[in-house]
PDB file of N, CA, C and O in Angstrom:
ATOM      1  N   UNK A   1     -38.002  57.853   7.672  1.00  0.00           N
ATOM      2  CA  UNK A   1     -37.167  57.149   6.718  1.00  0.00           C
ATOM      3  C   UNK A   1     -35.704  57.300   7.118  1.00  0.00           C
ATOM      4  O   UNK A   1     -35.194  58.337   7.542  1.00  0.00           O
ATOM      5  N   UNK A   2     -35.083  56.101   6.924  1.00  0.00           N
ATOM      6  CA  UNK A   2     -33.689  56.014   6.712  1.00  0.00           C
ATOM      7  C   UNK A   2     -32.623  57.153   6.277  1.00  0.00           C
ATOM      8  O   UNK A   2     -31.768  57.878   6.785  1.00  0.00           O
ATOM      9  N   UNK A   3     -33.229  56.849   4.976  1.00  0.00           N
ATOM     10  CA  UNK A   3     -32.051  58.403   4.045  1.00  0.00           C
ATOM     11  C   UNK A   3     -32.714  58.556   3.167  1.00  0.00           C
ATOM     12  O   UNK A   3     -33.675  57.821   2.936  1.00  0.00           O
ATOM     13  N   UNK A   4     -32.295  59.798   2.262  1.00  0.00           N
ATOM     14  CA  UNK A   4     -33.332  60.140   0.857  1.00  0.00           C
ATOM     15  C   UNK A   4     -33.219  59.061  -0.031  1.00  0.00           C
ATOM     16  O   UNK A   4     -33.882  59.113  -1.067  1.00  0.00           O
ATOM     17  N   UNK A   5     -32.733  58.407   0.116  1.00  0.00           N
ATOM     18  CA  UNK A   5     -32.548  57.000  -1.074  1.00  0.00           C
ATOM     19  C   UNK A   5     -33.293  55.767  -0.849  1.00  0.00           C
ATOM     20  O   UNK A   5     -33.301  54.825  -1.641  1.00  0.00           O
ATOM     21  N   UNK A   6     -33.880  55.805   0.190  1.00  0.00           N
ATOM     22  CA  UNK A   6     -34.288  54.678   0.884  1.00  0.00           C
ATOM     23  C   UNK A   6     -35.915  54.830   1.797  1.00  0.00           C
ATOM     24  O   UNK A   6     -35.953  55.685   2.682  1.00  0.00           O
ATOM     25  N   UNK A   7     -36.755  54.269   1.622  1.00  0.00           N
ATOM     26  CA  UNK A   7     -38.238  54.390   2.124  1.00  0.00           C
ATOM     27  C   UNK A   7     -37.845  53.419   3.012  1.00  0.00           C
ATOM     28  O   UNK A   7     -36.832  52.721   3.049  1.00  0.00           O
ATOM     29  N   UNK A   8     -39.151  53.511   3.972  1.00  0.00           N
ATOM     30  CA  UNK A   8     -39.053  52.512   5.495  1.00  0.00           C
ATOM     31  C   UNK A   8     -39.376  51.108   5.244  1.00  0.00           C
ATOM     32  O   UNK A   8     -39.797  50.473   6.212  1.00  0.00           O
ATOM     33  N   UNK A   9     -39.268  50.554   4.211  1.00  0.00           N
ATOM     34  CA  UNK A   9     -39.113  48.958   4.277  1.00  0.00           C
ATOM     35  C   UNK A   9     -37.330  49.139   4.359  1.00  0.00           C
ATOM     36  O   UNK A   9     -36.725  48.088   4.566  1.00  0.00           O
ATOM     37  N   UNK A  10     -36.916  49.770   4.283  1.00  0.00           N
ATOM     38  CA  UNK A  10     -34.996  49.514   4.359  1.00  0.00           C
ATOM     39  C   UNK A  10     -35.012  48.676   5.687  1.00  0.00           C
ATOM     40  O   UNK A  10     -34.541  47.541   5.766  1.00  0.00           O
ATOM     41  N   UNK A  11     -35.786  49.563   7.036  1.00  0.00           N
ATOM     42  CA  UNK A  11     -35.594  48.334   8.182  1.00  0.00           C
ATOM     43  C   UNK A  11     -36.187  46.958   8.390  1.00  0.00           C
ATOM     44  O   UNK A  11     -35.716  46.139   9.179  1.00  0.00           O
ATOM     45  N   UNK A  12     -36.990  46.807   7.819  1.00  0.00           N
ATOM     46  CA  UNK A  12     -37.594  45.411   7.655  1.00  0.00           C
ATOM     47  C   UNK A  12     -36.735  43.919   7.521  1.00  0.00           C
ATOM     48  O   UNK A  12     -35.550  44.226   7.390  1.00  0.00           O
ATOM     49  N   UNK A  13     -36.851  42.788   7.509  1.00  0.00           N
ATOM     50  CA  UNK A  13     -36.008  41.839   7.367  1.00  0.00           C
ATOM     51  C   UNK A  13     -36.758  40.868   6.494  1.00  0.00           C
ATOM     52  O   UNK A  13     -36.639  39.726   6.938  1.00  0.00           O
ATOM     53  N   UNK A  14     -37.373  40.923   5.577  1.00  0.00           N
ATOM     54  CA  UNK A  14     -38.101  40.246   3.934  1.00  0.00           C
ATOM     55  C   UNK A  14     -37.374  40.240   3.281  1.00  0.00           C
ATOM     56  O   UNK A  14     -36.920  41.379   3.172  1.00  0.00           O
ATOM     57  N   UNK A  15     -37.017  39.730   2.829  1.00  0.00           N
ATOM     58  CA  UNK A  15     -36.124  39.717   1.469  1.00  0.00           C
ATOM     59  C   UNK A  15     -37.352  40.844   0.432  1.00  0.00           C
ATOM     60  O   UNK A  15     -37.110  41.941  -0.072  1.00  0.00           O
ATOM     61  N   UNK A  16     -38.370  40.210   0.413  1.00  0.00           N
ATOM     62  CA  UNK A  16     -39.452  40.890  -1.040  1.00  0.00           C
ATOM     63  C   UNK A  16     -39.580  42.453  -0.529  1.00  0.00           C
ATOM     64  O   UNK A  16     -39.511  43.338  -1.382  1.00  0.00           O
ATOM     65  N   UNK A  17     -39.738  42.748   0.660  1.00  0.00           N
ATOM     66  CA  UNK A  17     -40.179  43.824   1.340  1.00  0.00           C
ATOM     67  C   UNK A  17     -38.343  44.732   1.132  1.00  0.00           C
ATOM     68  O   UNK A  17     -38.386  45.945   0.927  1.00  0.00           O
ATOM     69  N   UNK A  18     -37.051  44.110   1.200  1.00  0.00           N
ATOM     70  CA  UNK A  18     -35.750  44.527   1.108  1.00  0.00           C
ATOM     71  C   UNK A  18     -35.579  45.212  -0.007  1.00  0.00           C
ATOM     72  O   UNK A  18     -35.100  46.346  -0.040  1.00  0.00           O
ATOM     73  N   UNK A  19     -36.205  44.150  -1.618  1.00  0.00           N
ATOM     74  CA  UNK A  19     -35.919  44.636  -2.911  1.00  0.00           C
ATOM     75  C   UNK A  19     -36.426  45.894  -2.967  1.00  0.00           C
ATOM     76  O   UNK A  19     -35.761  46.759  -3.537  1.00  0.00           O
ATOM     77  N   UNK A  20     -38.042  46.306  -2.224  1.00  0.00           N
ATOM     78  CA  UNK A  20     -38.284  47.498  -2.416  1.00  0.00           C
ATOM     79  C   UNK A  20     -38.022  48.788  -2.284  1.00  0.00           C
ATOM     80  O   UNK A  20     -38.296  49.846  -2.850  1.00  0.00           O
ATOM     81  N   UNK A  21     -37.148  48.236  -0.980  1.00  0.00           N
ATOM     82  CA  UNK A  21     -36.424  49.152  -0.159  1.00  0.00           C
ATOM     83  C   UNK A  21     -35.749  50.925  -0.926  1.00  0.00           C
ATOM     84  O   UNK A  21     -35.803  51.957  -0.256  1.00  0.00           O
ATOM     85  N   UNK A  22     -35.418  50.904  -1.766  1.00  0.00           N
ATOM     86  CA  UNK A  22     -35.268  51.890  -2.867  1.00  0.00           C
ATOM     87  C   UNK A  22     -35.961  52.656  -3.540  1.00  0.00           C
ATOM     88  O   UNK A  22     -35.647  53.792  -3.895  1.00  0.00           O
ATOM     89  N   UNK A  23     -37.396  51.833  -3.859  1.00  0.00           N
ATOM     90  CA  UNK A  23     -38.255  52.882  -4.938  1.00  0.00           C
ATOM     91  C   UNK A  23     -38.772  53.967  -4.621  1.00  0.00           C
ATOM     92  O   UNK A  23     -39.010  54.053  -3.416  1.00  0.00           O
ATOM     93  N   UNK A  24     -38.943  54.514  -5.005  1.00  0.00           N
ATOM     94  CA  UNK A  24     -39.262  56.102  -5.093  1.00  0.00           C
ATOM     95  C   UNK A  24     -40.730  56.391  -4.342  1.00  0.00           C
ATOM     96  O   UNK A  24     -41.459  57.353  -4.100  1.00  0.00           O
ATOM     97  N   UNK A  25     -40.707  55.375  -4.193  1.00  0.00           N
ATOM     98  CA  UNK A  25     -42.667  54.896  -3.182  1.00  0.00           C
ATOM     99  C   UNK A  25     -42.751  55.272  -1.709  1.00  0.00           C
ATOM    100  O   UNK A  25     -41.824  54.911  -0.985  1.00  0.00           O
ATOM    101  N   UNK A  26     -43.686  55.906  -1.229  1.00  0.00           N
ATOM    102  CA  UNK A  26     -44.088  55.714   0.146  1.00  0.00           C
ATOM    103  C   UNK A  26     -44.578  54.271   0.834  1.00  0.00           C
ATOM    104  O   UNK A  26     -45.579  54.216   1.548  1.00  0.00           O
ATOM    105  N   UNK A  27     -43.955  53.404   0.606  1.00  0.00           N
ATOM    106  CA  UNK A  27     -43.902  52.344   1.117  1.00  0.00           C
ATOM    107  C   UNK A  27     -44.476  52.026   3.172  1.00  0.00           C
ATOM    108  O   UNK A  27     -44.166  52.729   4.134  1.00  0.00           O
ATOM    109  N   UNK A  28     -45.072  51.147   3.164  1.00  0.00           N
ATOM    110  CA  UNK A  28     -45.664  51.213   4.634  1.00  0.00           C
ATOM    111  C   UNK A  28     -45.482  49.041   4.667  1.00  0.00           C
ATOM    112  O   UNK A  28     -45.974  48.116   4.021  1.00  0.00           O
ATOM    113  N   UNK A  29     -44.780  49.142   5.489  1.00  0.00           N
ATOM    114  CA  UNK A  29     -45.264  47.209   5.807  1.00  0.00           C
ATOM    115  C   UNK A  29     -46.406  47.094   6.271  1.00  0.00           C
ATOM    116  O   UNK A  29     -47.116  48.092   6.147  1.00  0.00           O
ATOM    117  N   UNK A  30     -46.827  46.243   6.753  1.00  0.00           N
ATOM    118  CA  UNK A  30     -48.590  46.193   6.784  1.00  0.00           C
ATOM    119  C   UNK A  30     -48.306  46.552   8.745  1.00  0.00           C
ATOM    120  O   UNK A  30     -47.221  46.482   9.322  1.00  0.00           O
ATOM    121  N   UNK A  31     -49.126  46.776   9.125  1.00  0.00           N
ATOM    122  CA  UNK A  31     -49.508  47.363  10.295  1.00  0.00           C
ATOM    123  C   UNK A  31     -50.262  48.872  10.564  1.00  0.00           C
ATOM    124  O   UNK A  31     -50.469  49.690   9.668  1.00  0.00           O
ATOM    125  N   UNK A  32     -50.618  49.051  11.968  1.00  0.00           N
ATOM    126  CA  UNK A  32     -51.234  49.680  11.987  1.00  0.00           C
ATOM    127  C   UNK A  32     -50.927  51.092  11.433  1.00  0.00           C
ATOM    128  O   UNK A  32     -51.877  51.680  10.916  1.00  0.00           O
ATOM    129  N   UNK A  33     -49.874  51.638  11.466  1.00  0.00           N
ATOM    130  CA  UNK A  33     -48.918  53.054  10.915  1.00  0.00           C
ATOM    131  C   UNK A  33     -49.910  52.828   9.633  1.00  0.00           C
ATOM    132  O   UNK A  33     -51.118  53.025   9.763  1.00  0.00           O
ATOM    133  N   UNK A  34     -49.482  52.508   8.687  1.00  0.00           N
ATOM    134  CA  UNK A  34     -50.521  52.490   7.616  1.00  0.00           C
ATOM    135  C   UNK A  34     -52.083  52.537   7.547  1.00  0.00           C
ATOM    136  O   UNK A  34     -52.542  53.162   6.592  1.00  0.00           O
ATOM    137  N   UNK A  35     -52.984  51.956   8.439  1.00  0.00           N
ATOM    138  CA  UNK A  35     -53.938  52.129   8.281  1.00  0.00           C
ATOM    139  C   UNK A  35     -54.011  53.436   8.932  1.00  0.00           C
ATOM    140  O   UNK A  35     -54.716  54.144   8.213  1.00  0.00           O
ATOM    141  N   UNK A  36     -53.603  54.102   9.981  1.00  0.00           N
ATOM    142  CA  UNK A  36     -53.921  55.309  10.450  1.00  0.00           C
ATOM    143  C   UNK A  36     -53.582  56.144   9.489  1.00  0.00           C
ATOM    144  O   UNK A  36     -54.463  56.977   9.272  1.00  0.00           O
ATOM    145  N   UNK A  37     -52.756  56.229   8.910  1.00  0.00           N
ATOM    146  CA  UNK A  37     -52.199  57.331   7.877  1.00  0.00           C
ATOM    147  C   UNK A  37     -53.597  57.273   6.494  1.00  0.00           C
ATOM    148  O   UNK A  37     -54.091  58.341   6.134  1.00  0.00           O
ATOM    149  N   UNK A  38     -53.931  56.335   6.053  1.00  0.00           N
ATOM    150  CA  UNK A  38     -55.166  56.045   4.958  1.00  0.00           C
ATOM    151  C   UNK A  38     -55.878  56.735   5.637  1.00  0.00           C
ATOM    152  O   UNK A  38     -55.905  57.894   5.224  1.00  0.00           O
ATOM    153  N   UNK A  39     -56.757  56.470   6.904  1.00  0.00           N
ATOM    154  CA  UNK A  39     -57.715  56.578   7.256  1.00  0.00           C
ATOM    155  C   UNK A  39     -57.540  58.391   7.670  1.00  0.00           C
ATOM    156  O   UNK A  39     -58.400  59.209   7.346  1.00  0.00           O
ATOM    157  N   UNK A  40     -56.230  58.768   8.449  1.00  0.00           N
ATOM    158  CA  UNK A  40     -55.963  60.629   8.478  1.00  0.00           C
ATOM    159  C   UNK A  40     -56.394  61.229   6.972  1.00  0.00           C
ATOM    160  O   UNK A  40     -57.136  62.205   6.856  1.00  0.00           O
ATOM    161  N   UNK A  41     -55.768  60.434   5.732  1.00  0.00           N
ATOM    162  CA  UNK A  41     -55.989  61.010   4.928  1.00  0.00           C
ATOM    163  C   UNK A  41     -57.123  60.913   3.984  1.00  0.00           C
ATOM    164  O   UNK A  41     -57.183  61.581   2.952  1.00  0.00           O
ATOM    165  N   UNK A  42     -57.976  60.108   4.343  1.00  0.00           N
ATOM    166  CA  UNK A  42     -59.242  59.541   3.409  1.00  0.00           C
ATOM    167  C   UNK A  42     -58.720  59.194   2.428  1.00  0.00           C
ATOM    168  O   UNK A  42     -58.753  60.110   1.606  1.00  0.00           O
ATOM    169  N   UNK A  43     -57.899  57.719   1.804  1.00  0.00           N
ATOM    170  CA  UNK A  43     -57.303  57.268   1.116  1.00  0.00           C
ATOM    171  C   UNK A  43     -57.398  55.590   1.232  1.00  0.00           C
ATOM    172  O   UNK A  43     -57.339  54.979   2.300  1.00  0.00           O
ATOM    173  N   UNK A  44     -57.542  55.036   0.031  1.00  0.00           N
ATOM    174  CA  UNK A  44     -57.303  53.562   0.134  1.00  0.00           C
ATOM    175  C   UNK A  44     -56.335  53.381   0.367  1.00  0.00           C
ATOM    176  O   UNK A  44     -55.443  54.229   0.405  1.00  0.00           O
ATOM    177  N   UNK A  45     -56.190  51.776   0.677  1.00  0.00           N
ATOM    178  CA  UNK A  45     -55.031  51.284   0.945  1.00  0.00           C
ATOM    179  C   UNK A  45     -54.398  50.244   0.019  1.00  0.00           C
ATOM    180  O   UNK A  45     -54.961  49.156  -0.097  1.00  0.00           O
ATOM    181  N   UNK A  46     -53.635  50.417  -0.431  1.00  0.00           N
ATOM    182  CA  UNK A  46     -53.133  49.733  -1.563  1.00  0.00           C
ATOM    183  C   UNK A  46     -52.285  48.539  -1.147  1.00  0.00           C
ATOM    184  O   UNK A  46     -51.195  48.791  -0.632  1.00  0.00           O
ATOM    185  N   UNK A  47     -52.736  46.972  -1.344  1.00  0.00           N
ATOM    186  CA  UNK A  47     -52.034  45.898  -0.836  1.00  0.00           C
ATOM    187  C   UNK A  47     -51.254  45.342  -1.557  1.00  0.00           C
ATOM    188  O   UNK A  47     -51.900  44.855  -2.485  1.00  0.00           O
ATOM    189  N   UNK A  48     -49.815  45.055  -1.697  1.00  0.00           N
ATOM    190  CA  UNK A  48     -49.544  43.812  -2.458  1.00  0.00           C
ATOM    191  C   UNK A  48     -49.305  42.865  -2.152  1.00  0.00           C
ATOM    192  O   UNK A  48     -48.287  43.099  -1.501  1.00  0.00           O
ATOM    193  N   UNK A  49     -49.493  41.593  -2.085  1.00  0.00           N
ATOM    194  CA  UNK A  49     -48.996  40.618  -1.912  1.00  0.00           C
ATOM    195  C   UNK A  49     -48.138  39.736  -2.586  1.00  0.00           C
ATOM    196  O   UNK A  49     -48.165  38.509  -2.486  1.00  0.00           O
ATOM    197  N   UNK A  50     -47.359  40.416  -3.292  1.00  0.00           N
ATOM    198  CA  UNK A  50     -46.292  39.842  -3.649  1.00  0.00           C
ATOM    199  C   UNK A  50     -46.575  39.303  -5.061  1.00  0.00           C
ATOM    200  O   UNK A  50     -47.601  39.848  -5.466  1.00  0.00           O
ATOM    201  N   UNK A  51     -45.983  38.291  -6.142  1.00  0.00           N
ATOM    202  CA  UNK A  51     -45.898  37.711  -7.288  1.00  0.00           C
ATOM    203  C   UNK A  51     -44.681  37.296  -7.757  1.00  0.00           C
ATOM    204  O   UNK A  51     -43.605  37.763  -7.385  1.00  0.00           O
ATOM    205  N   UNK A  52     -44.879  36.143  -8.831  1.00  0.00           N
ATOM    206  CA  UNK A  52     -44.079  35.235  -8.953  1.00  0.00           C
ATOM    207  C   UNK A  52     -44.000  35.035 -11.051  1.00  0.00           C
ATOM    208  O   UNK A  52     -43.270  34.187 -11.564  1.00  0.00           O
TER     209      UNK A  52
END
C-alpha cells in the first residue's frame, strides 16, 4: 500500500475503483494477487461489480 490512508486501488486509474481508494478495506483489483492471497488463505473471494 501507498500510505496508511490509502489501500492499493489508490494506483489504479477507474474512477469507481479511485472512490474506493480510502476505505478502511483490503481492497485487491481483480487479478491474479487476489486470487492467490484467497486461495493462501482458504477464503472466498468477494466481487463487486459496481452499482448504480
Amino acid at each position: 500500500m501507498t500510505d496508511n490512508k490509502s489501500n492499493r486501488l489508490i494506483t489504479e486509474k477507474s474512477p469507481y475503483l479511485l472512490q474506493h481508494a480510502h476505505n478502511p478495506v483490503d481492497w485487491f483489483p481483480w487479478g491474479q494477487e487476489a486470487f492467490q492471497k484467497a486461495a493462501r488463505e482458504s477464503k472466498p473471494v468477494f466481487l463487486s461489480i459496481g452499482y448504480s
